[in-house]
N, CA, C and O atoms as CSV, one atom per row, in Angstrom:
chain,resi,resn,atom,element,x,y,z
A,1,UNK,N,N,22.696,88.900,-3.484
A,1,UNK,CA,C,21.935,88.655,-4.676
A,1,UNK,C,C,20.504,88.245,-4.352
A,1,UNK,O,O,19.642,88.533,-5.182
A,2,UNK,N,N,20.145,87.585,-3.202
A,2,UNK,CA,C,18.854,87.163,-2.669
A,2,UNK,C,C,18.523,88.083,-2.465
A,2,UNK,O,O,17.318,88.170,-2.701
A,3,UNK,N,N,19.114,89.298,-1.970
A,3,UNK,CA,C,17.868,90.280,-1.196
A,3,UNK,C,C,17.152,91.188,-2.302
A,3,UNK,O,O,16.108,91.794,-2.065
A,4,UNK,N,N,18.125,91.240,-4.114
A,4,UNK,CA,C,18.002,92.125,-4.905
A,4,UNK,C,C,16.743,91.923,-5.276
A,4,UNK,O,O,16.385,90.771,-5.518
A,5,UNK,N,N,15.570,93.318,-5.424
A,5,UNK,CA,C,14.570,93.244,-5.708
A,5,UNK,C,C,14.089,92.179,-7.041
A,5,UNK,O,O,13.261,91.281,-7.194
A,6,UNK,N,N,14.851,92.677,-7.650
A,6,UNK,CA,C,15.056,91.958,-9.325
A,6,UNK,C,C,15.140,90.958,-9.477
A,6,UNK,O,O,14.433,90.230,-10.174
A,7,UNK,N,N,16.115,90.687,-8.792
A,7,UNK,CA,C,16.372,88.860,-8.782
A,7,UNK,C,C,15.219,88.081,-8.000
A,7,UNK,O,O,14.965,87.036,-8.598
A,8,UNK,N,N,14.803,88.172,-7.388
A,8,UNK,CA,C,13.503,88.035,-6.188
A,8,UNK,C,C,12.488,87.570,-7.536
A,8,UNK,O,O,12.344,86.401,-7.893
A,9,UNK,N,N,11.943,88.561,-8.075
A,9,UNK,CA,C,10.964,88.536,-8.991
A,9,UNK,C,C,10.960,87.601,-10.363
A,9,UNK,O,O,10.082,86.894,-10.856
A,10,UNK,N,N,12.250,87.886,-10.745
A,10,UNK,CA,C,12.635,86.874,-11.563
A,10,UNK,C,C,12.857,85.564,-10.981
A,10,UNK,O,O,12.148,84.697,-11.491
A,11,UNK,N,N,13.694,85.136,-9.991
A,11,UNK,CA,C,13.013,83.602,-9.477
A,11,UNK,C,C,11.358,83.434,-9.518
A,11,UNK,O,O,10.796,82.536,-10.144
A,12,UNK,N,N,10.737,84.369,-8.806
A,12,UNK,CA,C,9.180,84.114,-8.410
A,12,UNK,C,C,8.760,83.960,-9.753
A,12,UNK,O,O,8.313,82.813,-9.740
A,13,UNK,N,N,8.653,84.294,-10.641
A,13,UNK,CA,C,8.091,84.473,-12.186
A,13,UNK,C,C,8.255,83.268,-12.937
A,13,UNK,O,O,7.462,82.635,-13.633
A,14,UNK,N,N,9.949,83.016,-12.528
A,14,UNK,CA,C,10.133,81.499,-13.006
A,14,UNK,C,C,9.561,80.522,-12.622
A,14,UNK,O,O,8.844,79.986,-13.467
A,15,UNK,N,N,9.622,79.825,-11.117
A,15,UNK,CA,C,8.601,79.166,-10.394
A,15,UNK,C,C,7.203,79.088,-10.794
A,15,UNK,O,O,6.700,78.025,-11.156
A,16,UNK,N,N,6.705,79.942,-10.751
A,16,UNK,CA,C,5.307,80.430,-11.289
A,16,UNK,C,C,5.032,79.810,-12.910
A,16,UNK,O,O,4.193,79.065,-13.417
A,17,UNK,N,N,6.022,80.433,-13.308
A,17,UNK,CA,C,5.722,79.704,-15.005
A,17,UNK,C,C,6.043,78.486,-15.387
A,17,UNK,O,O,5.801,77.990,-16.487
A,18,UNK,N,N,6.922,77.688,-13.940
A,18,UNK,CA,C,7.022,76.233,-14.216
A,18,UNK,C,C,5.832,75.484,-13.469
A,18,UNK,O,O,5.787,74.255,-13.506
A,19,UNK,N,N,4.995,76.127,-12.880
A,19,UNK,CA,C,4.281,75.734,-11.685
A,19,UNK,C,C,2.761,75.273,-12.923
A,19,UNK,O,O,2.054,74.289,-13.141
A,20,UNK,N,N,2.910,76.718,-13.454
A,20,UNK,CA,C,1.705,76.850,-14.641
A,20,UNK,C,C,1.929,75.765,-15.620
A,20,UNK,O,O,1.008,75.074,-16.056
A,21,UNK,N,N,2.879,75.660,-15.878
A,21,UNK,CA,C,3.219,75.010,-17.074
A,21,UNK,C,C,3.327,73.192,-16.489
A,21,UNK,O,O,3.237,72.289,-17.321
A,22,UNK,N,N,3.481,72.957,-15.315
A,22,UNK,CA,C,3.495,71.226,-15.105
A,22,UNK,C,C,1.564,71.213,-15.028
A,22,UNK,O,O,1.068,70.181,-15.479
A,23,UNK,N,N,0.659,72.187,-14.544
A,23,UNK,CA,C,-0.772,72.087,-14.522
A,23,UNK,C,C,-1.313,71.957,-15.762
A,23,UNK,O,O,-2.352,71.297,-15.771
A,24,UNK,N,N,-0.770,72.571,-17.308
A,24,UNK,CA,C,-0.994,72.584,-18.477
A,24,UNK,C,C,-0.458,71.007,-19.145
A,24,UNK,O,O,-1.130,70.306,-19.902
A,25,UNK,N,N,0.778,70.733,-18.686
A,25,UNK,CA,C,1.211,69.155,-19.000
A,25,UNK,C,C,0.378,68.316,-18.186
A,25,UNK,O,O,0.350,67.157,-18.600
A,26,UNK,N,N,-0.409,68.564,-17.010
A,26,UNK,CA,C,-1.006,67.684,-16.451
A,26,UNK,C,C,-2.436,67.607,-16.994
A,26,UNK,O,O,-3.055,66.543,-16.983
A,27,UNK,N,N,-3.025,68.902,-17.535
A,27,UNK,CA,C,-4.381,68.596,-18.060
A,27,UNK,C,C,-4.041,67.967,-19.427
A,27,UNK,O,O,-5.036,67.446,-19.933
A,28,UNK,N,N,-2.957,67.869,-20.146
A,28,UNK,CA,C,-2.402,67.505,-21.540
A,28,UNK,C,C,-2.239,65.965,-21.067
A,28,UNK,O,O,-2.440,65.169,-21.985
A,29,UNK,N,N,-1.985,65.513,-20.089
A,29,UNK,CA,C,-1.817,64.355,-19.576
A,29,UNK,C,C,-3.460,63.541,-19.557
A,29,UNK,O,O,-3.690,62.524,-20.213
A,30,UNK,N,N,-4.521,64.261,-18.637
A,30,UNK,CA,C,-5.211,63.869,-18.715
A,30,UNK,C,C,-6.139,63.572,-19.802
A,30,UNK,O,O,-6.940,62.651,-19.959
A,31,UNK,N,N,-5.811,64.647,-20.555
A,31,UNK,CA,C,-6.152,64.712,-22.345
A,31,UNK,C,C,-6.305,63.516,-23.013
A,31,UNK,O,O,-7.283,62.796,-23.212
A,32,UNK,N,N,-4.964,63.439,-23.366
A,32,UNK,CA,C,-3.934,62.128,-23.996
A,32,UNK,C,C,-5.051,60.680,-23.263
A,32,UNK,O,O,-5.687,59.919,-23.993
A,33,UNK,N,N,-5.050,60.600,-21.737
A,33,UNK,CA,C,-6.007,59.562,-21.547
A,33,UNK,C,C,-6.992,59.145,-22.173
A,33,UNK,O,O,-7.300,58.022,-22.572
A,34,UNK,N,N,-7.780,60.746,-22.278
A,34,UNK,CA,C,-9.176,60.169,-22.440
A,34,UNK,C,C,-9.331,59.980,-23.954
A,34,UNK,O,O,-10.460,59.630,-24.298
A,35,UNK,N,N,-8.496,60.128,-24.849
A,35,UNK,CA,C,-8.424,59.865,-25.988
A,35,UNK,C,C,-8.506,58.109,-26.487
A,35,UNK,O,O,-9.078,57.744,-27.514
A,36,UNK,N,N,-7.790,57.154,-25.495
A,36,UNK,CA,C,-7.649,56.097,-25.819
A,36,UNK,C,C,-7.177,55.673,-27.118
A,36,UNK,O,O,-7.787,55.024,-27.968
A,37,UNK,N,N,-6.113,56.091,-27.144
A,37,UNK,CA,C,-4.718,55.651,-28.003
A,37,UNK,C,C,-4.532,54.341,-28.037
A,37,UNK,O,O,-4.746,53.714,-27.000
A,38,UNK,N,N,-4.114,53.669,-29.177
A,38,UNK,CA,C,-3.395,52.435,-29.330
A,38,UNK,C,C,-2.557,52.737,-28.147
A,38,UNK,O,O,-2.394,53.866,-27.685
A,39,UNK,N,N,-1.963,51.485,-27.625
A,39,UNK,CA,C,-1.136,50.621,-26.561
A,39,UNK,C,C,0.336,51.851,-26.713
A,39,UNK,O,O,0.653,52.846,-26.061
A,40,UNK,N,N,0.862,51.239,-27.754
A,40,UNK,CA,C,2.491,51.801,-27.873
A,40,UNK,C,C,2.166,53.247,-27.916
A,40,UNK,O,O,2.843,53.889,-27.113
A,41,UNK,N,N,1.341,53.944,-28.606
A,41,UNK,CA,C,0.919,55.404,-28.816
A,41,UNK,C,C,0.878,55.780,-27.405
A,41,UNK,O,O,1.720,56.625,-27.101
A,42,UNK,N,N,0.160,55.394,-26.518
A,42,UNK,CA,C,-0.222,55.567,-25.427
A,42,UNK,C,C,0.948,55.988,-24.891
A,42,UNK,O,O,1.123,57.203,-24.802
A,43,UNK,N,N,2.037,55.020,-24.404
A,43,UNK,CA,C,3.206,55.049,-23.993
A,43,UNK,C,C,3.859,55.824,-24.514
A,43,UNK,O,O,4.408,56.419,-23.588
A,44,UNK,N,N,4.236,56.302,-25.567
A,44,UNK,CA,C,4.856,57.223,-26.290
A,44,UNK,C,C,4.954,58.879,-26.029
A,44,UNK,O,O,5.808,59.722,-25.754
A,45,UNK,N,N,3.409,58.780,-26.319
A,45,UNK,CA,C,2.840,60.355,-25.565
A,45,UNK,C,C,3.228,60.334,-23.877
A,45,UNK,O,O,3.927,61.186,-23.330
A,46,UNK,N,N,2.666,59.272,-23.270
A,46,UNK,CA,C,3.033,59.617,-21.928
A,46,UNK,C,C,4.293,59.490,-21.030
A,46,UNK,O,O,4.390,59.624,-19.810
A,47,UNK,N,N,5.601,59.080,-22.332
A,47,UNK,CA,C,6.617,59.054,-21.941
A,47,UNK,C,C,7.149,60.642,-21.875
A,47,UNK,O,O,7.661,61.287,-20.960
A,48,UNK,N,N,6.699,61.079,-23.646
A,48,UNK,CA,C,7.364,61.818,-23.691
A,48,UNK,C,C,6.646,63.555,-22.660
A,48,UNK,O,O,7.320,64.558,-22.423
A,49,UNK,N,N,5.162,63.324,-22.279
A,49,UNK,CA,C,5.170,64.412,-21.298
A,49,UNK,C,C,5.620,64.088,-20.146
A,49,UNK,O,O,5.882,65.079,-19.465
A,50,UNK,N,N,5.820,63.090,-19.641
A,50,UNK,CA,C,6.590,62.740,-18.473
A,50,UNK,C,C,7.840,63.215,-18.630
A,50,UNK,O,O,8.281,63.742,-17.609
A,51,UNK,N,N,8.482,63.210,-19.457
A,51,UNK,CA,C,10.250,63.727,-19.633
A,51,UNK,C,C,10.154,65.103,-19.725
A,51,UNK,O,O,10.923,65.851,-19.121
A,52,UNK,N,N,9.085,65.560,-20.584
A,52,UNK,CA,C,8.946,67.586,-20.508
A,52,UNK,C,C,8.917,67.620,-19.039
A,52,UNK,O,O,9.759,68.372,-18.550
A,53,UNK,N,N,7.853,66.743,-17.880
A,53,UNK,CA,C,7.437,67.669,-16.800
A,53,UNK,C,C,8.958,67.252,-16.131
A,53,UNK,O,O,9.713,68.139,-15.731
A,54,UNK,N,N,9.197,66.296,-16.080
A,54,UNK,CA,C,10.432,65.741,-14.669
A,54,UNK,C,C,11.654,66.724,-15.184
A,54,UNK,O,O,12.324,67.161,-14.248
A,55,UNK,N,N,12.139,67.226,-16.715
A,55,UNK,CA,C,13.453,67.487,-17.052
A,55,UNK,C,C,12.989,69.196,-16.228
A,55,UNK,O,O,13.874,69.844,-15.669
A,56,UNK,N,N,11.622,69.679,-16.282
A,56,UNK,CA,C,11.162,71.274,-15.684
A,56,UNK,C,C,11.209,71.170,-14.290
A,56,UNK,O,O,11.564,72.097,-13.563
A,57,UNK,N,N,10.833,69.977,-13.866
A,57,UNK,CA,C,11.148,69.764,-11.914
A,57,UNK,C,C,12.448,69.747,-11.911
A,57,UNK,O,O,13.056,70.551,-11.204
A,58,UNK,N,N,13.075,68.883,-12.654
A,58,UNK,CA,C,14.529,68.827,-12.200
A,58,UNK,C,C,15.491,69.958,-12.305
A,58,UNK,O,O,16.444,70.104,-11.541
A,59,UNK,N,N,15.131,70.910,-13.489
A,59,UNK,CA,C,15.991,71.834,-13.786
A,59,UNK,C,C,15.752,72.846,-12.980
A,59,UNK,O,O,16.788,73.392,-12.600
A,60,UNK,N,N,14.693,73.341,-12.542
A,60,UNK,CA,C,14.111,74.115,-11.699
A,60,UNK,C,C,14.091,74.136,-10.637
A,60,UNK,O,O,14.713,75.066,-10.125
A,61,UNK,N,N,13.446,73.235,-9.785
A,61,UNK,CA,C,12.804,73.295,-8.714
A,61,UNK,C,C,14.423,72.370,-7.715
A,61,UNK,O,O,14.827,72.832,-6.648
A,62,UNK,N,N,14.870,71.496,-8.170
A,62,UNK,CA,C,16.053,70.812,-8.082
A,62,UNK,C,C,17.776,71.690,-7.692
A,62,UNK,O,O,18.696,71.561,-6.885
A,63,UNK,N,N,17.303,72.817,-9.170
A,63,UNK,CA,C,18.466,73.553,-9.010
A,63,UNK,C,C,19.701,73.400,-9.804
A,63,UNK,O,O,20.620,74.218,-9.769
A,64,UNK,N,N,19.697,72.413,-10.463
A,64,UNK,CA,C,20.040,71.405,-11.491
A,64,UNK,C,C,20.871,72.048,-12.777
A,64,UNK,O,O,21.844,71.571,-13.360
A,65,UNK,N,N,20.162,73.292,-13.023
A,65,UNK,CA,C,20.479,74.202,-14.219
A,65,UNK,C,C,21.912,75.021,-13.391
A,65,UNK,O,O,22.963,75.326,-13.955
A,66,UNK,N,N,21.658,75.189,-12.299
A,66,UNK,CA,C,23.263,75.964,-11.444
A,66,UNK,C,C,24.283,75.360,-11.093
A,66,UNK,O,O,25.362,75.923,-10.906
A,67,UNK,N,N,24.018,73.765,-10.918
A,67,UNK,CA,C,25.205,73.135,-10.749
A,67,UNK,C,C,25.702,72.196,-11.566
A,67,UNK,O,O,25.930,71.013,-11.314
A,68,UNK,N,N,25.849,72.771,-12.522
A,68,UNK,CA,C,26.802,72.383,-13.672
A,68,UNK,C,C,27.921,71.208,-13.563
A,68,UNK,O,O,27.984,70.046,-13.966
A,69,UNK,N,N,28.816,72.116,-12.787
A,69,UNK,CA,C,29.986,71.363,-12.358
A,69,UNK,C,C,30.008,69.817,-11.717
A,69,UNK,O,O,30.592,68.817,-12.133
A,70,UNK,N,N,28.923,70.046,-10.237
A,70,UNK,CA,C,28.947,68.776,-9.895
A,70,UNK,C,C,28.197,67.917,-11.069
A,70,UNK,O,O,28.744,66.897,-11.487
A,71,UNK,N,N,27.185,68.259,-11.492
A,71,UNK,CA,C,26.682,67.254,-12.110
A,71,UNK,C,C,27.833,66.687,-13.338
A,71,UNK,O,O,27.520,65.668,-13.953
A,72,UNK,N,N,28.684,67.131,-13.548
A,72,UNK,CA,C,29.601,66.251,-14.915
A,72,UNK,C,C,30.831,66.030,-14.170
A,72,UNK,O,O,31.777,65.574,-14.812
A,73,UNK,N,N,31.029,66.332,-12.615
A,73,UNK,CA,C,31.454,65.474,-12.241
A,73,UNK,C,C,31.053,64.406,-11.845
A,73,UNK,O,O,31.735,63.447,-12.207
A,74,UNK,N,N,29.568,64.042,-10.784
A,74,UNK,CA,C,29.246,62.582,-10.907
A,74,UNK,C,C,29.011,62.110,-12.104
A,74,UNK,O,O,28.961,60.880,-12.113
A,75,UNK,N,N,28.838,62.643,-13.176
A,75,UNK,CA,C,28.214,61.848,-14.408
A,75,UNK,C,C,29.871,61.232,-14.174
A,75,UNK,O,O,29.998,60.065,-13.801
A,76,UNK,N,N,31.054,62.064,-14.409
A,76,UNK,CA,C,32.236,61.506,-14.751
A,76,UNK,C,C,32.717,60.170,-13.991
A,76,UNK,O,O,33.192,59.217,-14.609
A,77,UNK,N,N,32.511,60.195,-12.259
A,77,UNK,CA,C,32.934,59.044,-11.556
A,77,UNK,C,C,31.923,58.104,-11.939
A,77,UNK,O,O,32.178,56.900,-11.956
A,78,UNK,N,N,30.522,58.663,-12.323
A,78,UNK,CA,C,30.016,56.964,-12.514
A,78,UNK,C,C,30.171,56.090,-13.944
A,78,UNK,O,O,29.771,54.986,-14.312
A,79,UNK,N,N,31.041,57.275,-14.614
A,79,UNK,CA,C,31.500,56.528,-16.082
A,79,UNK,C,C,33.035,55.544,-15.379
A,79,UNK,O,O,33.123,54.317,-15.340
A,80,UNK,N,N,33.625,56.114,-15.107
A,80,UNK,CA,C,34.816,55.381,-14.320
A,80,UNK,C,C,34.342,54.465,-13.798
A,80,UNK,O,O,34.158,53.471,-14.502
A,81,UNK,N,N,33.920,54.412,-12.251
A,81,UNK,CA,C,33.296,52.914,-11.777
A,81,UNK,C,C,32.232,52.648,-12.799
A,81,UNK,O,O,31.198,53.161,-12.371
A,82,UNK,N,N,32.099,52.283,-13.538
A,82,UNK,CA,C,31.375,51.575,-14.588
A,82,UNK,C,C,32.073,51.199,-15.558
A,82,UNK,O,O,31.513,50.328,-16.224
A,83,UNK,N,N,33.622,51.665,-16.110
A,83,UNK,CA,C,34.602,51.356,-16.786
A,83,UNK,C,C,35.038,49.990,-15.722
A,83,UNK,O,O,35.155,48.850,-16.174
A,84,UNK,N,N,35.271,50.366,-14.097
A,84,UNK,CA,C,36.545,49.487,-13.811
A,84,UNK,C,C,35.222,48.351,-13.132
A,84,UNK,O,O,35.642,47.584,-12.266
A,85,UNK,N,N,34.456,48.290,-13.312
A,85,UNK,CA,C,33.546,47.313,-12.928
A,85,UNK,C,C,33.319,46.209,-13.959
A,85,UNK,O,O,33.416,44.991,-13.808
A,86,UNK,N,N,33.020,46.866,-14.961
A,86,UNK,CA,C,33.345,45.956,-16.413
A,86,UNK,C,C,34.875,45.374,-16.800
A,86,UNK,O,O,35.052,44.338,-17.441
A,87,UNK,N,N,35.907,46.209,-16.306
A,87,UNK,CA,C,37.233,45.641,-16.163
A,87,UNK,C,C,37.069,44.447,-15.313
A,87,UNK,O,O,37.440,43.395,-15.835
A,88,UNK,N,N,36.482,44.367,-13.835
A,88,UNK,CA,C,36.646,43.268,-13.317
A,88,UNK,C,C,36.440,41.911,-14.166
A,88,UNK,O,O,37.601,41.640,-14.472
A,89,UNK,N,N,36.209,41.628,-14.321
A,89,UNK,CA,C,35.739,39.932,-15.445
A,89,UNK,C,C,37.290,39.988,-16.307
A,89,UNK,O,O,37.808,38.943,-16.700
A,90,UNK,N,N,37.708,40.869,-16.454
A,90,UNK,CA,C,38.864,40.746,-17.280
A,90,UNK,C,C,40.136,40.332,-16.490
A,90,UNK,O,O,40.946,39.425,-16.683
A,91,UNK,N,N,40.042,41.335,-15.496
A,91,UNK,CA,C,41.394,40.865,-14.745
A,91,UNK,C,C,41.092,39.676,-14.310
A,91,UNK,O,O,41.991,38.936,-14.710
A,92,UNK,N,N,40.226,39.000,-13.634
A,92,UNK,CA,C,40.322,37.659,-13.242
A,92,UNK,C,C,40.849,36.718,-14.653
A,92,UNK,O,O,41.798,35.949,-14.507
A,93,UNK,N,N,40.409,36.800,-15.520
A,93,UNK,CA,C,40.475,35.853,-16.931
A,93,UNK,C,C,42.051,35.967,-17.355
A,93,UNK,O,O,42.710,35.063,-17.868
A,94,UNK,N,N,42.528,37.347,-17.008
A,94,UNK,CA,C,43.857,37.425,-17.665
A,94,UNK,C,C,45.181,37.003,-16.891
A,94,UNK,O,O,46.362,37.068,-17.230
A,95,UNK,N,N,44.522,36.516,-15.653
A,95,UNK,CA,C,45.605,35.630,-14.556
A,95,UNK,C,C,46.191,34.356,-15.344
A,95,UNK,O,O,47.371,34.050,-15.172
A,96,UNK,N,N,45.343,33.591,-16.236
A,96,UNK,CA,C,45.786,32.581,-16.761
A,96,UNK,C,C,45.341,32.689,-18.159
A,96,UNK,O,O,44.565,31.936,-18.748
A,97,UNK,N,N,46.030,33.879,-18.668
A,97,UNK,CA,C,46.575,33.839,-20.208
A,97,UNK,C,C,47.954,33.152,-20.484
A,97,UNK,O,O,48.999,33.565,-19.982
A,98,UNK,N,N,47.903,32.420,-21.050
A,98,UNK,CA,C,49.605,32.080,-21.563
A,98,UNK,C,C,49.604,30.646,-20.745
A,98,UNK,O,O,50.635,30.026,-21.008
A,99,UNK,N,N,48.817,30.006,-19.909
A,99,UNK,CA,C,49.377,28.819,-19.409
A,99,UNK,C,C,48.312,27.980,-20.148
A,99,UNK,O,O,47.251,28.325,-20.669
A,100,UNK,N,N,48.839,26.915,-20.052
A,100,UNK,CA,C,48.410,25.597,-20.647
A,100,UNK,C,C,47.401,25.003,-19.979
A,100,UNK,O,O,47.615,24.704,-18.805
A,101,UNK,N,N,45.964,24.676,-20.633
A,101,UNK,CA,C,45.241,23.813,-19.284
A,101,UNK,C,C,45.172,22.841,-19.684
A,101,UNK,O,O,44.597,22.837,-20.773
A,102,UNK,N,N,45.520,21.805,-19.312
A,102,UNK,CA,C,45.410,20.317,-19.840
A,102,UNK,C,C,44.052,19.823,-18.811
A,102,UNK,O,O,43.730,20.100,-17.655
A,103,UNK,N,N,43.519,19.030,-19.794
A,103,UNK,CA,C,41.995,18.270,-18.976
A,103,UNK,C,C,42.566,16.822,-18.956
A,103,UNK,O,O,43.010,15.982,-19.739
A,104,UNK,N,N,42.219,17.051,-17.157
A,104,UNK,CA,C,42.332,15.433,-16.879
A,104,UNK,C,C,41.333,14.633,-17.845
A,104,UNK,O,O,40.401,15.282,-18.319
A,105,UNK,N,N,41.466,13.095,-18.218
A,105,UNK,CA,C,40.756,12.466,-18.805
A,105,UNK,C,C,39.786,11.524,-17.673
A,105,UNK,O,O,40.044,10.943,-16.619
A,106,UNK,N,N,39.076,11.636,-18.146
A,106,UNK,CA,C,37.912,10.580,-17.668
A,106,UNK,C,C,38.038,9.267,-17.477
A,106,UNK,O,O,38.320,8.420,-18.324
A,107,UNK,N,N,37.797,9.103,-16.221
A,107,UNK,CA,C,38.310,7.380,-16.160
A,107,UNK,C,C,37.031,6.548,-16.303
A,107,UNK,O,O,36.392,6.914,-15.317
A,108,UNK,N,N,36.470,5.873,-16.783
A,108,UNK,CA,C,35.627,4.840,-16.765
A,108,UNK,C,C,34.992,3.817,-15.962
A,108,UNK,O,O,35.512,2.705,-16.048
A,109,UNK,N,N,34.183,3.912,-15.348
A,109,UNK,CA,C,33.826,3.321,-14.002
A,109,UNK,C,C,33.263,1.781,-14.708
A,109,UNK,O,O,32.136,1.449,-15.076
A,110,UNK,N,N,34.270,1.207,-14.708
A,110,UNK,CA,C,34.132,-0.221,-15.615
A,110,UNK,C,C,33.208,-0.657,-16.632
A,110,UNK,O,O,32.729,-1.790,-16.584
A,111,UNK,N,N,32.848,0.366,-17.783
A,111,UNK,CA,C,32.452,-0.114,-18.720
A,111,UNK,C,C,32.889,-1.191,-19.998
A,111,UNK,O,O,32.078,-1.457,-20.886
């Protein structure tokens, strides 16, 4: 499939049009600066071209868009250890459900 002329071109084209397109978010970046936006505005805009350019690196250049599979499998183990990590605090607490704690009383140092 690498060597197919077709496929060749169509990767290169893609690359190319993500390559073009993070230089267009980056002059849109520099844009947005020189505008001098309120504070939160500021952040807002430059969150949200930051998430267009990183989700086009990641999907792209990463490879990200082909491996499907692994990726919802780690998403899946880190939902699990993050289930049984939050379990921990529980199992310790539920060792002494059902018993009685009686509090020693305070003795009085001769008042």
């Amino acid at each position: 499939m690498h060597s197919d002329p077709a496929a060749v071109r169509k990767s290169v084209r893609l690359y190319v049009t993500i390559g073009v397109s993070l230089l267009v978010f980056t002059a849109i970046t520099v844009m947005a600066n020189r505008l001098h936006l309120v504070v939160p505005i500021a952040i807002t805009v430059a969150i949200i071209i930051a998430c267009i350019k990183g989700s086009m690196v990641a999907s792209v250049f990463m490879h990200l868009t082909h491996e499907k599979k692994w990726i919802y499998g780690a998403l899946l183990l880190t939902v699990v250890f993050f289930i049984f990590l939050m379990c921990i605090p529980l199992f310790t607490i539920m060792d002494s459900i059902g018993t009685p704690v009686r509090a020693t009383p305070i003795e009085h140092a001769g008042h």
